[in-house]
C-alpha positions as MATLAB code, in Angstrom:
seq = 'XXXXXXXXXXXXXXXXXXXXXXXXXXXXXXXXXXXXXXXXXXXXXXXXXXXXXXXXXXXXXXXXXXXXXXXXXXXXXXXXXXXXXXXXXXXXXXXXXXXXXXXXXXXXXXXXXXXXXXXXXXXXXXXXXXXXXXXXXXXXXXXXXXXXXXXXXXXXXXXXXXXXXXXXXXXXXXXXXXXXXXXXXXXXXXXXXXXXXXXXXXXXXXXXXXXXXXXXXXXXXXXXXXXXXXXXXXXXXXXXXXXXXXXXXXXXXX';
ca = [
     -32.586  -41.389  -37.891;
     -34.181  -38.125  -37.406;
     -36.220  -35.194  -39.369;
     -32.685  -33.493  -40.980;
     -31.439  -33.602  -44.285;
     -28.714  -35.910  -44.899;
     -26.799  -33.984  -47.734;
     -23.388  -33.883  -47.512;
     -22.333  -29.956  -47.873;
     -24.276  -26.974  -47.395;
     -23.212  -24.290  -49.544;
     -21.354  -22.571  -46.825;
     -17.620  -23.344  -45.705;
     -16.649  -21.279  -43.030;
     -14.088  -22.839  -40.394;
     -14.137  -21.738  -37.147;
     -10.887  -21.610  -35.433;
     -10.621  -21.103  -31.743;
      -7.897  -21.013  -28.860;
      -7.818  -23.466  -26.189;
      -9.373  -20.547  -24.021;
     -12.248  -20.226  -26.491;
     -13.203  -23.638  -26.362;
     -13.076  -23.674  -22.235;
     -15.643  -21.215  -22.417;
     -17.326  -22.444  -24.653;
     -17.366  -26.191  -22.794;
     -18.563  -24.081  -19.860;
     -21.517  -22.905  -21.383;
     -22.754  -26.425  -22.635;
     -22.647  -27.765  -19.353;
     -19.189  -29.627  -19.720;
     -17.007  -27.256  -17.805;
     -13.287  -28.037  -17.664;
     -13.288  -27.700  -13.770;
     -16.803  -29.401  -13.254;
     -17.141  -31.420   -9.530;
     -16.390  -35.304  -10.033;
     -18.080  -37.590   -7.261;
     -14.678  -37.194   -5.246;
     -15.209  -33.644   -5.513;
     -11.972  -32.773   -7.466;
     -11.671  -30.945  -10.416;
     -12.247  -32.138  -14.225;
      -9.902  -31.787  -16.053;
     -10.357  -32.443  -19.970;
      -7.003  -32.819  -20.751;
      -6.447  -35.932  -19.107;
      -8.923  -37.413  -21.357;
      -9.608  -38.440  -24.753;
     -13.174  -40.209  -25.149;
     -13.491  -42.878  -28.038;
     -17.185  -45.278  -28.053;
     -17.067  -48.807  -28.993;
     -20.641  -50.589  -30.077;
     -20.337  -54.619  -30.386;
     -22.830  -55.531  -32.714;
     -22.988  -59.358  -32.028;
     -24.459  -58.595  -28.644;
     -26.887  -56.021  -29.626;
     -30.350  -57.606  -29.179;
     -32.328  -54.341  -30.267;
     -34.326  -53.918  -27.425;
     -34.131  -50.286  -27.179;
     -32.884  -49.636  -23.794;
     -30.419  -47.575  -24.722;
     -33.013  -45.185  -27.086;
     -34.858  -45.003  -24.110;
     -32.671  -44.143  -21.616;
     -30.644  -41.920  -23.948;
     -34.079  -39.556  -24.477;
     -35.372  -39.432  -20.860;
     -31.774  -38.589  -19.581;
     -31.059  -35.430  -22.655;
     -34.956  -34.926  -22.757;
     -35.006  -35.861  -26.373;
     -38.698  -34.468  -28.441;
     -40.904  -37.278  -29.667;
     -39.796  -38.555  -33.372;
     -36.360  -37.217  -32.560;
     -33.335  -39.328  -31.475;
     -29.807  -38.778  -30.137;
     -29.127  -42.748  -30.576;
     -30.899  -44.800  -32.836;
     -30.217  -48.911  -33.683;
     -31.578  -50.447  -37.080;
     -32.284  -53.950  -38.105;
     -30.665  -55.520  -41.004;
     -32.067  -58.597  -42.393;
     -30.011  -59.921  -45.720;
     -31.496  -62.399  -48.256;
     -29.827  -65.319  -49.649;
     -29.122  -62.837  -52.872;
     -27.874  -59.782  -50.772;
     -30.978  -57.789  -50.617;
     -31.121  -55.952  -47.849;
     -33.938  -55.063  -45.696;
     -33.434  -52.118  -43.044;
     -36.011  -50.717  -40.961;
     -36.028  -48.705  -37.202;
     -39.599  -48.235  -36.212;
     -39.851  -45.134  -34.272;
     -35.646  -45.504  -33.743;
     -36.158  -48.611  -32.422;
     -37.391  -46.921  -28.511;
     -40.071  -49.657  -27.874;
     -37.462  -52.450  -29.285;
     -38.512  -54.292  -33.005;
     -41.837  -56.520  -33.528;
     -41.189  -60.331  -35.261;
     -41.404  -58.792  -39.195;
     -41.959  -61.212  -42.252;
     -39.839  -59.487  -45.608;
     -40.821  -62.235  -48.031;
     -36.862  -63.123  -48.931;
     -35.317  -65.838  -47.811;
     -33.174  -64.260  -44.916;
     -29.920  -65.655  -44.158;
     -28.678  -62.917  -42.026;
     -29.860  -60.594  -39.239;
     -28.589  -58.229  -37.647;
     -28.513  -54.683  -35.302;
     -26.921  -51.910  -35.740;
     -26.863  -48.813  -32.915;
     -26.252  -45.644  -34.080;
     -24.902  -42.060  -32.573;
     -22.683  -39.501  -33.538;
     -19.435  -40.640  -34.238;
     -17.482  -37.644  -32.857;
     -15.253  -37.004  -35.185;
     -11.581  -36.161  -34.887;
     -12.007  -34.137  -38.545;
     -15.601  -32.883  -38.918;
     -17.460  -31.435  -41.353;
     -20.020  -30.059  -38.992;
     -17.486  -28.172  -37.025;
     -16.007  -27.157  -40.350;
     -19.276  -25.338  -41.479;
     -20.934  -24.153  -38.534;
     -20.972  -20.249  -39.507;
     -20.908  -18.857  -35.482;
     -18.757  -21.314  -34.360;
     -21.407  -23.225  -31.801;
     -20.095  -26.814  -33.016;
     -16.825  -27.448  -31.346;
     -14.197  -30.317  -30.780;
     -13.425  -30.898  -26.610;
      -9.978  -31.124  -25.906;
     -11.041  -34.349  -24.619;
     -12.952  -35.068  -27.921;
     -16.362  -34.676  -27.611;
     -18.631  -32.893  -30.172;
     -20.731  -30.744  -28.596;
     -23.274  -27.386  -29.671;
     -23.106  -24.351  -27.760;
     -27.007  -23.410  -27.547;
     -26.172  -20.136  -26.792;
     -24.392  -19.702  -30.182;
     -26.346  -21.630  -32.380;
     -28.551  -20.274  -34.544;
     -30.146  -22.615  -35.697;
     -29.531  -22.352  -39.567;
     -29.417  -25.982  -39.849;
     -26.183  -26.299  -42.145;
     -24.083  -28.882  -39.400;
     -27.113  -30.687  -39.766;
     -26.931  -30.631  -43.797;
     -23.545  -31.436  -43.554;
     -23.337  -34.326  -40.850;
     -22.805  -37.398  -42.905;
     -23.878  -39.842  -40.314;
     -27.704  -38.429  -39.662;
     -27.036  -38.147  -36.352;
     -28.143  -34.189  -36.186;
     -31.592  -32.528  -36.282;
     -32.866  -29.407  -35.188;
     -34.047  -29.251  -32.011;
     -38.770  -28.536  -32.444;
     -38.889  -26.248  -29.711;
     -35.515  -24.573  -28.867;
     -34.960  -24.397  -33.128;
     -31.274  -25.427  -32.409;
     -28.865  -27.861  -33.472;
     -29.013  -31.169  -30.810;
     -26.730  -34.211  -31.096;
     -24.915  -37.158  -28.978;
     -22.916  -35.906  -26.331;
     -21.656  -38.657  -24.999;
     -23.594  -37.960  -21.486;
     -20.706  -35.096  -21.022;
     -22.598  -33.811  -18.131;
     -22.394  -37.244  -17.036;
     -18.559  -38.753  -17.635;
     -16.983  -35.112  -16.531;
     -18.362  -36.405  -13.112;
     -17.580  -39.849  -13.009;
     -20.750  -41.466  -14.125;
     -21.355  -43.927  -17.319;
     -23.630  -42.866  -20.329;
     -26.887  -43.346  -19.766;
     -26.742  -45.664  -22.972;
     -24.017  -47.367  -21.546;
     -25.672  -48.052  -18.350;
     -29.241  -49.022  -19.433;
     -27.523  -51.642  -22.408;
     -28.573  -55.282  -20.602;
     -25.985  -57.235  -22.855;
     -23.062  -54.591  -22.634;
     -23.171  -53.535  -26.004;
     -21.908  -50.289  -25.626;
     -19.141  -49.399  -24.191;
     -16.913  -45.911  -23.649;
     -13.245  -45.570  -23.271;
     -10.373  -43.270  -22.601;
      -7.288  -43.632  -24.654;
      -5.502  -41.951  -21.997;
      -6.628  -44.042  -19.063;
      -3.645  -46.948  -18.568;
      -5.279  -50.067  -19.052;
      -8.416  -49.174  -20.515;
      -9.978  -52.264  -21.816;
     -11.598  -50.094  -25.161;
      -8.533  -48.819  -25.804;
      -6.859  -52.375  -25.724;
      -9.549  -54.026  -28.011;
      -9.688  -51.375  -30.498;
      -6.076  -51.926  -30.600;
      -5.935  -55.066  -31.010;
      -9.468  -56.419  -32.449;
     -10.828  -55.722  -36.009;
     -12.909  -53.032  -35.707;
     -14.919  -50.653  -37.820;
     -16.128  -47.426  -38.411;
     -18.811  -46.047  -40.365;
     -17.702  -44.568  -44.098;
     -13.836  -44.533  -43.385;
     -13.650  -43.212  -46.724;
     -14.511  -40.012  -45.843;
     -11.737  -39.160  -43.781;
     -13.282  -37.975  -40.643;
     -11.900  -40.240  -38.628;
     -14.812  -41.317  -35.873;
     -14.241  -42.052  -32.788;
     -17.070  -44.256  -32.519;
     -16.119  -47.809  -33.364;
     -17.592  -51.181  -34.148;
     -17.007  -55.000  -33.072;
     -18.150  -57.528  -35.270;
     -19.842  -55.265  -38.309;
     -21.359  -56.810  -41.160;
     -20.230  -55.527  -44.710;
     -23.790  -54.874  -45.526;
     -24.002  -52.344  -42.763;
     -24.364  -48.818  -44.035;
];
């Protein structure tokens, strides 16, 4: 959900390799510094972490809390949207019916298809930070970058806005930012959870939807279900590996 092309490859393959001093500075610049204040005052510090999202789509109620909360806490344009959930609604044949009016911000309105539904369904959406991604892979200036606690995040002051992470995202969850004419994304609130604080999606969800863990936090409940629960992730095929998974996801789910 966004105004971005969807295309899978860009024409340009250049991979950006970078040292783990590189990608401190370049953390420091978005906002997500390694050493950033906590609410006890002590230092972040990134390698302690590694972030992974869970969504349980049989409590999603698609009231669009979280796409609200999500654009006034990263000041997201109009028509634009970091997070996004979409209604399914499958016939008694298997045809599927998917719509997100306006990315689903003011919630869905009661809406009649004409098939005879048998299931119904929503489905959030973000960027699936990627352990292996292609936007990383083709950013030409090397503004898309991989945390060491793995987060996907844009350097602004790098990007140039050429658009190609966004061609090559095959998830849709990129566009380029209207009035800055740079690349904008998820980023998991990381000016948020390198202090201590939940996701604003996280926090606004009424039915506890959405959920973020830390693989290297002993006991982390997340951790433990995506461990132990079936869980999905969005084109597995493709070999990115996200790190965004899902409870309770419907086969017709796309």
């Amino acid at each position: 959900m966004k105004k971005g092309v969807r295309a899978l490859g860009a024409g340009v393959g250049v991979l950006a390799l970078w040292d783990l001093s590189d990608l401190e500075a370049l953390a420091q610049d978005a906002g997500g510094a390694t050493e950033a204040a906590t609410h006890e005052n002590t230092a972040y510090d990134w390698t302690k972490h590694d972030y992974v999202y869970l969504v349980d789509t049989r409590k999603c109620i698609g009231c669009g809390s979280c796409v609200r909360a999500c654009s006034k806490e990263n000041n997201v344009p109009t028509d634009y949207f970091r997070t996004w959930v979409e209604r399914y609604q499958i016939s008694r044949t298997g045809k599927r019916h998917v719509d997100s009016p306006h990315g689903a911000i003011n919630g869905f309105e009661p809406l009649v298809t004409g098939d005879d539904v048998t299931k119904a369904f929503f489905f959030p959406k973000l960027c699936c930070h990627c352990t292996f991604t292609p936007c990383v892979q083709l950013c030409p200036v090397g503004a898309s970058y991989r945390t060491e606690d793995g987060v996907i995040l844009v350097d602004e002051k790098r990007c140039i806005g050429c658009g190609y992470c966004v061609q090559a995202c095959p998830y849709g969850s990129r566009f380029i930012h209207p009035e800055t004419h740079i690349a904008s994304k998820c980023t998991l609130c990381y000016h948020r959870i390198t202090r201590g604080l939940k996701q604003a999606c996280v926090q606004a969800c009424p039915v506890g939807a959405r959920r973020l863990g830390d693989r290297k936090k002993v006991g982390d409940l997340v951790t433990e279900i995506i461990a132990t629960q079936p869980v999905h992730v969005l084109q597995p095929g493709l070999l990115t590996e996200p790190n965004c998974f899902y409870l309770g996801l419907s086969g017709e789910a796309r």
